[in-house]
C-alpha positions in Angstrom: 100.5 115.9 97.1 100.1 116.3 101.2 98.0 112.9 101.4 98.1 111.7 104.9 99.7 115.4 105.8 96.8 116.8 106.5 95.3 114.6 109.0 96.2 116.5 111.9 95.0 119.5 110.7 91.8 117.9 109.8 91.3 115.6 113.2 91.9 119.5 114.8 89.3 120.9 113.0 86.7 118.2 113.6 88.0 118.9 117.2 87.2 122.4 117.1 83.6 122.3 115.1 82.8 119.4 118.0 83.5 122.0 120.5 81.7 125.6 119.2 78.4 123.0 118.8 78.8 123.2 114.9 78.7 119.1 114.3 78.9 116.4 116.4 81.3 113.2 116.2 78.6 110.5 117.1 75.7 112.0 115.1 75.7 109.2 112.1 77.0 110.1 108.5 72.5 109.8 107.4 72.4 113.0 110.3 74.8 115.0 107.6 74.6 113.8 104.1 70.5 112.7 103.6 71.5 111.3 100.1 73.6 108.4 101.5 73.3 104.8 100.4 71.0 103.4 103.1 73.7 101.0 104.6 75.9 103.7 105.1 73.3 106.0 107.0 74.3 104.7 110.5 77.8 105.0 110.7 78.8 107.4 113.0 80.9 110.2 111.9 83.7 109.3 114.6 84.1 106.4 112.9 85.4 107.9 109.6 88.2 109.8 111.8 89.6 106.2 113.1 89.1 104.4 110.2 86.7 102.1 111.6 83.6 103.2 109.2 84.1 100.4 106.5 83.8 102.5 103.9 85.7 101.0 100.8 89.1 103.0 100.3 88.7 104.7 96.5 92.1 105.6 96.4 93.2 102.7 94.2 90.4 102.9 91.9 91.0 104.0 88.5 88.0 107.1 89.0 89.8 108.5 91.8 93.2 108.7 89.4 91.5 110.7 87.0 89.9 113.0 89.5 93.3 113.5 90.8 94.8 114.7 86.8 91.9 116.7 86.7 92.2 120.2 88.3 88.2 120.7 87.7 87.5 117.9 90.0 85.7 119.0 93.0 84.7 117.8 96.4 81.0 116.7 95.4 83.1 114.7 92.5 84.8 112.3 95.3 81.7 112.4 97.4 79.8 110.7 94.2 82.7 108.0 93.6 82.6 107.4 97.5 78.5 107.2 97.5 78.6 104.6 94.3 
């Protein structure tokens, strides 16, 4: 359980992507994922790095428990809780 462990490595990989041209930290959330809720479309993808986005925290919600029991869980999984 590494939880909060890996936020350096992932704020240094966002870093990195931002700087070979591969994404870009103020291109909104709609830019990358076409299927978000409408509300959620303008958020820019900075925002999710500071914590600023709004997006609810899933975390203490009983779906996110079981995906975290069940080993067959998978990205798109969380993506799908997150989205709803």
């Amino acid at each position: 359980e590494l939880f909060s462990a890996t936020k350096l490595f992932a704020s240094i990989s966002y870093a990195r992507l931002e700087k070979e041209g591969r994404i870009a930290l103020d291109k909104t959330l709609g830019d990358y994922l076409p299927d978000i809720p409408m509300p959620l479309r303008t958020i820019p993808f900075y925002r999710l790095l500071n914590h600023t986005s709004g997006i609810a925290m899933i975390v203490d919600k009983p779906a996110f428990e079981n995906m975290l029991s069940d080993r067959t869980a998978s990205n798109s999984d969380i993506y799908r809780a997150v989205r709803e």
